[in-house]
C-alpha positions as CSV (number, residue, x, y, z in Angstrom):
1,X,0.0,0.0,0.0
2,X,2.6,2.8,1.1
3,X,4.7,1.5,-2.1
4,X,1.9,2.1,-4.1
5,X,1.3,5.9,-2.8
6,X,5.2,6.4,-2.8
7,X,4.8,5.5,-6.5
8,X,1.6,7.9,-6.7
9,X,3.8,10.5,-5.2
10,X,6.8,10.2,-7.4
11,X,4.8,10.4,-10.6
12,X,3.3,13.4,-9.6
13,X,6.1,15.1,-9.0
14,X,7.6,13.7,-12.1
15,X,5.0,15.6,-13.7
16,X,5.4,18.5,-11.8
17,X,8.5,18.6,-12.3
18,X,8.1,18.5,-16.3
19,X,5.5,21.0,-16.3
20,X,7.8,23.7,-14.2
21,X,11.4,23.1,-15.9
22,X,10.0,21.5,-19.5
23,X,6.6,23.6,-20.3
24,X,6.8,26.7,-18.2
25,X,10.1,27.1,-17.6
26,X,10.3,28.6,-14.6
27,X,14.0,28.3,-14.0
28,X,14.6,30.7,-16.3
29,X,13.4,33.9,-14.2
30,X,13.5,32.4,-10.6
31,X,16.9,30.9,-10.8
32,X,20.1,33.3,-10.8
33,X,22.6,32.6,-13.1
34,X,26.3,32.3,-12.9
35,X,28.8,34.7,-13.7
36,X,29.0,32.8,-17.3
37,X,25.7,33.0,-17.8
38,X,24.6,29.1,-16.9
39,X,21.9,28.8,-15.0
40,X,23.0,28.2,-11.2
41,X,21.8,24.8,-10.3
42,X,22.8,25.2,-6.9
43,X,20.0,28.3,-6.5
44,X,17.2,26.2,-8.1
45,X,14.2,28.2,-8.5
46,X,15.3,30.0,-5.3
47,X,14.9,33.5,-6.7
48,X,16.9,35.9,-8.0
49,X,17.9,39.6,-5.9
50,X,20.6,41.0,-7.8
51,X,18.2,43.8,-9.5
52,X,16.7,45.7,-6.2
53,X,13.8,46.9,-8.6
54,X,12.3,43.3,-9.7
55,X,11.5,40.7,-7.2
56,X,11.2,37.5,-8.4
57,X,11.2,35.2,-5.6
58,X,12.3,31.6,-4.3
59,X,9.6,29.3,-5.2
60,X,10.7,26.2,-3.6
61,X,9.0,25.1,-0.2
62,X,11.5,27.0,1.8
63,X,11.1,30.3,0.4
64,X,9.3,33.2,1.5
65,X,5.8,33.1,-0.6
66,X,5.0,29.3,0.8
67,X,6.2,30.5,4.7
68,X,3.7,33.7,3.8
69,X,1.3,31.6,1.6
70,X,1.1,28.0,2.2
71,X,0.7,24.8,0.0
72,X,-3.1,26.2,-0.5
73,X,-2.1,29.6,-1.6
74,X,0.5,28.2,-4.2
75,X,-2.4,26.4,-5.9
76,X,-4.9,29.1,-5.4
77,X,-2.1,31.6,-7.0
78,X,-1.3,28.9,-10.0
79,X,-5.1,28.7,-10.6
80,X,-6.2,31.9,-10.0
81,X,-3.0,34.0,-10.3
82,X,-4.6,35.2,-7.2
83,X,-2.9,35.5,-3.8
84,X,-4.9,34.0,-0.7
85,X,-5.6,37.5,0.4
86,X,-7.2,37.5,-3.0
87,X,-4.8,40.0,-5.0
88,X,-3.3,39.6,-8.2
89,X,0.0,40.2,-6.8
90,X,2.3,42.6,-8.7
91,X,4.8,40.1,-10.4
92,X,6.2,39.9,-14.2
93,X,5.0,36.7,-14.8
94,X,3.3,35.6,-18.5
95,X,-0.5,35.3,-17.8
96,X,-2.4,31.2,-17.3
97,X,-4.5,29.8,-14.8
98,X,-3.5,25.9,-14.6
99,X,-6.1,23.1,-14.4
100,X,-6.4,21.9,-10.4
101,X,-4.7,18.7,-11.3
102,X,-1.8,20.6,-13.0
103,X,-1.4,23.3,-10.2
104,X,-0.9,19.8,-7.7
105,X,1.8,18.9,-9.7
106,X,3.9,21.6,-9.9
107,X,3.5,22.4,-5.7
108,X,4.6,18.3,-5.1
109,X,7.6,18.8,-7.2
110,X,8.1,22.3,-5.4
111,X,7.9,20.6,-2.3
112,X,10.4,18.3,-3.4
113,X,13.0,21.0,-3.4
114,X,13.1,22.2,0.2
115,X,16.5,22.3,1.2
């Protein structure tokens, strides 16, 4: 039974995983790059500060919108591009509203990068 939900588990953030790095490409604004212009894997998705006026934040599960937000706001902003308060937060981001099932994905595979 647990190897079964394990399994579960896995795939979806396999999926989410694709749908962040493969379809939405999130890495490319929330993750600073090196001074050769690579992408750093070693800040993942955690944000990028170097340009005082833009904040694009750390997205992984140990950044500052899910200690603000929670697993619930993360979906509601991925679906709604609403912030639990509500708000359309002020970000640069492309507009979309993902599909429940999609929004899930991407958070478990979020989740998986708290470090």
């Amino acid at each position: 039974m647990f190897a079964v939900a394990g399994q579960a588990q896995s795939g979806l953030v396999s999926r989410g995983k694709e749908l962040t790095e493969q379809v939405a490409k999130c890495q490319n604004c929330h993750t600073r790059r090196t001074t050769t212009g690579e992408l750093d894997k070693d800040a993942w998705l955690k944000g990028v500060t170097s340009d005082p006026s833009i904040y694009i934040p750390d997205i992984t599960a140990g950044g500052n919108i899910w200690m603000e937000w929670g697993e619930k706001g993360m979906l509601q902003f991925l679906e709604k591009e609403t912030s639990p308060s509500g708000s359309t937060p002020s970000v640069h981001m492309p507009a979309y509203k993902l599909r429940h099932d999609d929004a899930e994905a991407i958070v478990a595979y979020l989740k998986s990068l708290r470090k």
